[in-house]
Backbone as numpy.savetxt, mean C-alpha at the origin, in Angstrom:
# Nx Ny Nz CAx CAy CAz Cx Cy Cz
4.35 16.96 -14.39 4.24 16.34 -13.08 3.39 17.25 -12.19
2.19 16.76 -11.78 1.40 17.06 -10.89 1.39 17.23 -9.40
1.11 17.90 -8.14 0.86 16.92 -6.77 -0.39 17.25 -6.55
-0.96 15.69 -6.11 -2.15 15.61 -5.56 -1.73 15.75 -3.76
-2.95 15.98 -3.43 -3.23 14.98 -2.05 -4.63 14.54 -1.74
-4.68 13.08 -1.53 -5.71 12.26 -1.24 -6.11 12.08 -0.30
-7.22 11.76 0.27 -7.45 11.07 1.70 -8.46 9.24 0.84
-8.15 8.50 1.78 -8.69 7.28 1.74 -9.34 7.20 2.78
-10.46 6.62 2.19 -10.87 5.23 1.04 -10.96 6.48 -0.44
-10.00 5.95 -1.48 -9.87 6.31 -2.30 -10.90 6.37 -3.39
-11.29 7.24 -4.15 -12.32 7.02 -4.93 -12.01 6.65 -6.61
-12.95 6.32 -7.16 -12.12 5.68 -8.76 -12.08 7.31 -9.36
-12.84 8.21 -9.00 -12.69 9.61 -9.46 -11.50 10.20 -9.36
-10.93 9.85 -8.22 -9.71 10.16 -7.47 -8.18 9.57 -8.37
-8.69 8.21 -8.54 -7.46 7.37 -9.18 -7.42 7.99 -10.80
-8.48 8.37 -11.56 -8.79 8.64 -13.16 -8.03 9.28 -13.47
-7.90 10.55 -12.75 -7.04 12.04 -12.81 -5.85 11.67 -13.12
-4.94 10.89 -12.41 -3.81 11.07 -12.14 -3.11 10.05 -13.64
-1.81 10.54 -13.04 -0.88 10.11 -14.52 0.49 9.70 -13.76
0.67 8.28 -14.68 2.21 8.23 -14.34 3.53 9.55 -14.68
4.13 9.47 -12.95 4.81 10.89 -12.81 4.60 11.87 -12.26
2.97 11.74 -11.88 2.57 12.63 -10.56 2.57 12.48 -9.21
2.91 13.24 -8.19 3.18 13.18 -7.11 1.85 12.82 -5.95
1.84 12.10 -5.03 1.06 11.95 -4.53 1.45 12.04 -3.13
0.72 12.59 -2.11 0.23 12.09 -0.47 -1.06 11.88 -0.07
-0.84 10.67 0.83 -1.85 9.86 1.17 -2.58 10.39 2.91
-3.60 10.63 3.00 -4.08 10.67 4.51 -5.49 9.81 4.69
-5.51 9.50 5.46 -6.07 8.20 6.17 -6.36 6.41 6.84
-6.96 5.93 6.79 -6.48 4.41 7.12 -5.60 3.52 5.64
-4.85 3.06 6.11 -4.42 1.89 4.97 -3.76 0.82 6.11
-3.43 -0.47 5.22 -3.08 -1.47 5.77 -1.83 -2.26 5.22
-0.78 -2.47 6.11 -0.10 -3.79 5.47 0.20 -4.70 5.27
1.48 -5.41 4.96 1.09 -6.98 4.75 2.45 -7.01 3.42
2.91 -8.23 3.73 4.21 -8.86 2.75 3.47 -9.88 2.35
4.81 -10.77 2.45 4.23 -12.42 1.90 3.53 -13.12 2.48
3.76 -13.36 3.69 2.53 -14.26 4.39 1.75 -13.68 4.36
1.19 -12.41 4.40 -0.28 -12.36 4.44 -0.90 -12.32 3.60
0.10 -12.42 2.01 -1.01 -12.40 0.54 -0.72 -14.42 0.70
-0.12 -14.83 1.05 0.30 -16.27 1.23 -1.04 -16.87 1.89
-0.98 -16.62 3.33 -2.16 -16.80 4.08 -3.67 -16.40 3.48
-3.98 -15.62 2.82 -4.85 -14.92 2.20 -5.28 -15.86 0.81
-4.51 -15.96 -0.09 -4.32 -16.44 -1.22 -4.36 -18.02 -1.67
-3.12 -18.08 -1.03 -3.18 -18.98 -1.21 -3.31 -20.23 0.21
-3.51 -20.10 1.12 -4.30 -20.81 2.03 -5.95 -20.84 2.39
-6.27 -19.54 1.47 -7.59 -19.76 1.76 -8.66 -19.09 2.80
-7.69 -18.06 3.78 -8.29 -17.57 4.73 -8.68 -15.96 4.24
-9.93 -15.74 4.98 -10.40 -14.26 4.73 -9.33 -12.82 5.70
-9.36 -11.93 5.27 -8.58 -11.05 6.11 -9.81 -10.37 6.97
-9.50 -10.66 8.27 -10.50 -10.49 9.28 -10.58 -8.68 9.25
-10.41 -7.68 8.33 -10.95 -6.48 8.68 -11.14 -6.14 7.28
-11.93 -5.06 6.92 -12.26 -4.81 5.80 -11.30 -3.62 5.41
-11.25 -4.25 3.85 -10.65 -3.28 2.65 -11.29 -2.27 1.93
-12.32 -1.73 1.91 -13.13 -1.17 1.30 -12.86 0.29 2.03
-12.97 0.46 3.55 -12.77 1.66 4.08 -11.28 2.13 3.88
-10.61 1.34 4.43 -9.04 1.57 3.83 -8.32 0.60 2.37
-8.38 1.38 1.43 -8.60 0.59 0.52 -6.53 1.08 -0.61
-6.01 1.58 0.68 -4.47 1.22 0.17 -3.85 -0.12 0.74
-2.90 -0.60 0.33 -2.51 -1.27 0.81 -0.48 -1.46 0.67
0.34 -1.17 1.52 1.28 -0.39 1.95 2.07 -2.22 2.00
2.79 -2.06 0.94 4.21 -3.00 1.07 5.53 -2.99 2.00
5.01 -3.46 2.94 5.92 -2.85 4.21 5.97 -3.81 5.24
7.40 -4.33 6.24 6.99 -5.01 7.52 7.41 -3.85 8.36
6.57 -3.41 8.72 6.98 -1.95 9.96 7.82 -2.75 11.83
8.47 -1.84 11.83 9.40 -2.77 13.12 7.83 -1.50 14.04
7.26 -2.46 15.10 6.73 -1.96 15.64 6.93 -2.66 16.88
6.82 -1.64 18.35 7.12 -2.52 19.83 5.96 -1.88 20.79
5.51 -2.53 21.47 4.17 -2.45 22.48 5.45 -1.67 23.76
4.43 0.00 23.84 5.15 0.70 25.32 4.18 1.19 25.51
3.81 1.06 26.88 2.78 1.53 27.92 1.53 1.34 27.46
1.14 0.33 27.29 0.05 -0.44 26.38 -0.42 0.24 25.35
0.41 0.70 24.20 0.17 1.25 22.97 1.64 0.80 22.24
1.04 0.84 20.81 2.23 0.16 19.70 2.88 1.68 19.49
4.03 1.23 18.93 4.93 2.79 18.68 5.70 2.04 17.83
5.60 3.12 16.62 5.64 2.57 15.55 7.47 3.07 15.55
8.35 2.04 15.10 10.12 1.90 15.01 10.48 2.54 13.85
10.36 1.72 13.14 10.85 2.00 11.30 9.56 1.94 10.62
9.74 2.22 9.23 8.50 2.12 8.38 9.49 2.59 7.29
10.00 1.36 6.57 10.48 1.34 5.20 9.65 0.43 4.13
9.22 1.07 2.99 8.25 0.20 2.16 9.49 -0.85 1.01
8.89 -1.58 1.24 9.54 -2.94 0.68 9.22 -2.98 -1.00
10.25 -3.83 -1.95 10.14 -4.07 -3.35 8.67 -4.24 -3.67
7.95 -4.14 -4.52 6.28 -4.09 -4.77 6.70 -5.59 -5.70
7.49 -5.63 -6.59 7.36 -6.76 -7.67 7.49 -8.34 -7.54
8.11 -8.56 -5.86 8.28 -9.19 -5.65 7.02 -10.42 -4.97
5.92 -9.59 -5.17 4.61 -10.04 -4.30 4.04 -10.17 -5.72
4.40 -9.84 -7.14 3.55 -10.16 -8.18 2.68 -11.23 -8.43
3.16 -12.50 -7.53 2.46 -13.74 -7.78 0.77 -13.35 -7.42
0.83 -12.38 -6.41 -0.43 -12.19 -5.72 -1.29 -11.09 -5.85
-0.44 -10.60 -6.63 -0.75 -9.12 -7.16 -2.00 -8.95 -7.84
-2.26 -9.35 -9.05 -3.77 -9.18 -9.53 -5.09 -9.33 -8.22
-4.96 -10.60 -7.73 -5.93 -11.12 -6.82 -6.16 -9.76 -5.95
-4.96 -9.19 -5.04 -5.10 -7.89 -4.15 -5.79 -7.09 -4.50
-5.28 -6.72 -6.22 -6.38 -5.65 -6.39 -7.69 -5.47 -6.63
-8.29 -7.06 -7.21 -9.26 -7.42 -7.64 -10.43 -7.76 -6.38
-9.70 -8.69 -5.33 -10.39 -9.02 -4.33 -10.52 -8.41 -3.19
-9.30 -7.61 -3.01 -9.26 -6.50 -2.18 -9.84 -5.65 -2.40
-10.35 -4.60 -3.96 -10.68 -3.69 -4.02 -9.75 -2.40 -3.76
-8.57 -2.74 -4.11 -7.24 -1.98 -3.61 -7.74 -1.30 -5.24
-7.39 0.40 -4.31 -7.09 1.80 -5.35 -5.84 2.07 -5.35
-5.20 1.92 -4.21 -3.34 2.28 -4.67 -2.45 0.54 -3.78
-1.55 0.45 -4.38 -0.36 -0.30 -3.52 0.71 0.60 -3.46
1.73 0.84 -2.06 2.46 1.38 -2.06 3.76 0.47 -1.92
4.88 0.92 -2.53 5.60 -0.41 -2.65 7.21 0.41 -3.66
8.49 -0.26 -3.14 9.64 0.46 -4.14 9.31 -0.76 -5.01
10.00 0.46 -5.89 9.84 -0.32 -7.51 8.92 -0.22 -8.12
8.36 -1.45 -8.92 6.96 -1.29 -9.53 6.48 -3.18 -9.25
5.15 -2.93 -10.29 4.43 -4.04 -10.61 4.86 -4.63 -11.76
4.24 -6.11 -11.96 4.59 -6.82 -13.19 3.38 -6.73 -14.65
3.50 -6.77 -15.73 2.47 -6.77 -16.28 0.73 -7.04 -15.85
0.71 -8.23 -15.05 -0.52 -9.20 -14.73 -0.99 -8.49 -13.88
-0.67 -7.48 -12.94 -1.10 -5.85 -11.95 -1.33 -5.07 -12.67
-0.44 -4.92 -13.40 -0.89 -3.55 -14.64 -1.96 -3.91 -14.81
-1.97 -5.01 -15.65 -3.86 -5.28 -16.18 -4.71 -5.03 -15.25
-4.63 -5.69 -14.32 -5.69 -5.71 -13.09 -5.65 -4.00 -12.59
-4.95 -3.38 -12.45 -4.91 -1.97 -11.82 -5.47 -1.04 -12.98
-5.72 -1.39 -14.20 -6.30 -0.61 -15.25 -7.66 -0.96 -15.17
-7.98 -2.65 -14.98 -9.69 -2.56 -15.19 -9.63 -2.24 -13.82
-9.42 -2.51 -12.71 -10.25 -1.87 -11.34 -9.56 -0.32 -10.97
-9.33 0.14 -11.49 -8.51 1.75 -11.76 -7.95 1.66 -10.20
-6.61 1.05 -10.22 -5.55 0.83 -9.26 -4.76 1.56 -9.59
-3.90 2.24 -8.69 -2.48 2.74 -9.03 -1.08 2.36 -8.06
-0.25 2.25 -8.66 1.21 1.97 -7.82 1.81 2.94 -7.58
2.26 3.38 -6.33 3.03 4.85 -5.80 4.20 4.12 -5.12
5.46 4.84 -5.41 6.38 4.39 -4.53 7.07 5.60 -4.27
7.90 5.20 -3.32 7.86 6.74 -2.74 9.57 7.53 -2.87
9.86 8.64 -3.13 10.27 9.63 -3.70 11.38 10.46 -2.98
12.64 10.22 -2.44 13.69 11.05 -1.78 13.23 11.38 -0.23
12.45 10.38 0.33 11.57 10.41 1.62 12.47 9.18 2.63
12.93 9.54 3.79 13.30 8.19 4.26 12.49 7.93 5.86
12.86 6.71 5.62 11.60 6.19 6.85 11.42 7.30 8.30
12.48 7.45 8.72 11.78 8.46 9.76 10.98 9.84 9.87
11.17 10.29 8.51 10.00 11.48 7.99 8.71 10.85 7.66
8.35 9.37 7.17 6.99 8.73 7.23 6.73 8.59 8.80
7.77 8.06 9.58 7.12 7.78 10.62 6.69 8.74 11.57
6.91 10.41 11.40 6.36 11.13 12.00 4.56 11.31 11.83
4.55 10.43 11.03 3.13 11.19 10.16 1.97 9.77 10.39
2.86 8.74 10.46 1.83 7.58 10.54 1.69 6.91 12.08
0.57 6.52 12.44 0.38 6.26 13.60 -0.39 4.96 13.68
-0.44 3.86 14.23 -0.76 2.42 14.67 -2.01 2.36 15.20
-3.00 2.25 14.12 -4.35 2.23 14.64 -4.58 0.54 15.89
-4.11 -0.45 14.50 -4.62 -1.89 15.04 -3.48 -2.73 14.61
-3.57 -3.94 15.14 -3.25 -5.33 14.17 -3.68 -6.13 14.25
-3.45 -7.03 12.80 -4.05 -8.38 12.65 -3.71 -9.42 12.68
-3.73 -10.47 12.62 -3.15 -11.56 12.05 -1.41 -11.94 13.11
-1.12 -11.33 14.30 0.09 -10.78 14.87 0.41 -11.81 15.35
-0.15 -12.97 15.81 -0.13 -14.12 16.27 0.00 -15.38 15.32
-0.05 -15.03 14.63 -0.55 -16.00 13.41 0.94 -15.69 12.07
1.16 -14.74 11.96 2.29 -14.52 11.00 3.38 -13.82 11.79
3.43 -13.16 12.84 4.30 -12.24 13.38 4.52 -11.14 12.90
4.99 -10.32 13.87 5.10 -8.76 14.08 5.32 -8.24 12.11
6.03 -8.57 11.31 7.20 -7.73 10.55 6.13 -8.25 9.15
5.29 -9.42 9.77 4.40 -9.99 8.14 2.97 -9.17 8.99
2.10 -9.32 9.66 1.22 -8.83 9.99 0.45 -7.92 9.32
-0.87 -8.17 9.59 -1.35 -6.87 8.98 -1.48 -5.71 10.11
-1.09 -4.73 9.67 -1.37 -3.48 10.48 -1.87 -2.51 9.99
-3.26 -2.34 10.79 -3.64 -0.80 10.41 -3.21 0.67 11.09
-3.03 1.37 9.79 -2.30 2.63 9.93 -2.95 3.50 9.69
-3.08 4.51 10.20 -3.56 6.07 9.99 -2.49 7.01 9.48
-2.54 7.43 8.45 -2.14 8.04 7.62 -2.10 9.63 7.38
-1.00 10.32 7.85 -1.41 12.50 7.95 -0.51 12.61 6.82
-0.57 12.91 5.79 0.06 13.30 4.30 1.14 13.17 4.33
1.30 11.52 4.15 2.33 10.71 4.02 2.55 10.63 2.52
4.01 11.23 2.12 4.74 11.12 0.90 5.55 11.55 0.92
6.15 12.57 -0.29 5.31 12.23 -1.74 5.82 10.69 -1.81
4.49 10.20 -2.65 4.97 9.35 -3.69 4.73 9.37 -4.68
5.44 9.10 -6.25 5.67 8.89 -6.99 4.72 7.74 -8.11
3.82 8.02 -8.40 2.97 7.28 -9.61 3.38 6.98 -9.91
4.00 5.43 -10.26 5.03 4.81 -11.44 3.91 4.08 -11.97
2.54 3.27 -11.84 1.85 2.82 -12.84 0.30 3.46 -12.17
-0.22 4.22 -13.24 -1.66 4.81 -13.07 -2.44 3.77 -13.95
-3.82 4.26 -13.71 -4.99 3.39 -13.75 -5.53 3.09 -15.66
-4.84 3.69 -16.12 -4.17 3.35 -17.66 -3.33 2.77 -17.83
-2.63 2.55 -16.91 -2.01 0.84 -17.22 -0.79 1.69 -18.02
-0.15 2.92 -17.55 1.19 3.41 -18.14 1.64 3.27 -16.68
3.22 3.22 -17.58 4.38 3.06 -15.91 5.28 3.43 -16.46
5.44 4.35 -15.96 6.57 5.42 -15.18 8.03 4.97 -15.87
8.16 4.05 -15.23 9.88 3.32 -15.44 10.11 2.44 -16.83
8.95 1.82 -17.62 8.92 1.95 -18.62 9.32 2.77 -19.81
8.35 3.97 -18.98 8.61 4.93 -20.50 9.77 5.66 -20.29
10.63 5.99 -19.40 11.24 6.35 -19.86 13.34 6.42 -20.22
């Protein structure tokens, strides 16, 4: 077991290295999003009005966030089951261009595949509880806030070496909870 630390937009150089079972923290932009927004996205047909390429994690999470003194302040930040979004899962990584999903649990086979040819990895995160992330992450933007509400939304986050998390499927398409 390894620890990295990354900054994003992640590189495929970046994702190669690593192995299910190594430790990871993340610094810079990423974004999130549950069901409606791979729903809205996916399967309704609409584009996600900011780009994935610069922030190219994408964080399984509805963050409780509340508007004080005209800035968001971010409440909770607990990352949500990853397997449960599998329906949408390949497409994210493929069309998104997503290098990591962060998410408890893992992925389903049909991610695995997709996270091996576009060298994706799944991190979930590791004896960490939400108010030690939320010292570290801060509320760049949001998207979609009107349209899905606060807890589905996409929100962009800025990211100061937020972890560890835990590699459970690297870009070889091994996972963690599988093997052992």
């Amino acid at each position: 077991m390894t620890a990295f630390h990354l900054t994003i937009p992640l590189r495929d150089e970046d994702i190669v290295k690593l192995n299910a079972g190594d430790l990871v923290s993340l610094s810079g932009e990423a974004f999130t999003g549950r069901s409606l927004l791979q729903k809205h996205t996916f399967d309704e047909g609409h584009a996600l009005p900011f780009d994935t390429q610069s922030r190219n994690v994408f964080v399984h999470v509805g963050p409780i966030v509340v508007r004080k003194n005209e800035k968001w302040e971010l409440r909770a930040f607990t990352v949500t089951s990853s397997i449960r979004f599998e329906k949408w899962g390949p497409r994210s990584v493929r069309e998104w261009g997503l290098k990591a999903i962060v998410g408890k649990t893992t992925m389903g086979q049909a991610t695995m595949d997709a996270m091996k040819i576009h060298r994706c990895m799944h991190l979930t995160p590791v004896g960490v509880t939400s108010s030690q992330f939320r010292e570290r992450i801060q509320v760049k933007d949001v998207f979609l806030f009107d349209e899905l509400g606060s807890i589905e939304a996409a929100w962009i986050i800025g990211l100061d070496e937020v972890g560890p998390f835990l590699v459970d499927i690297d870009a070889n398409g091994h996972n963690y909870f599988d093997e052992l």
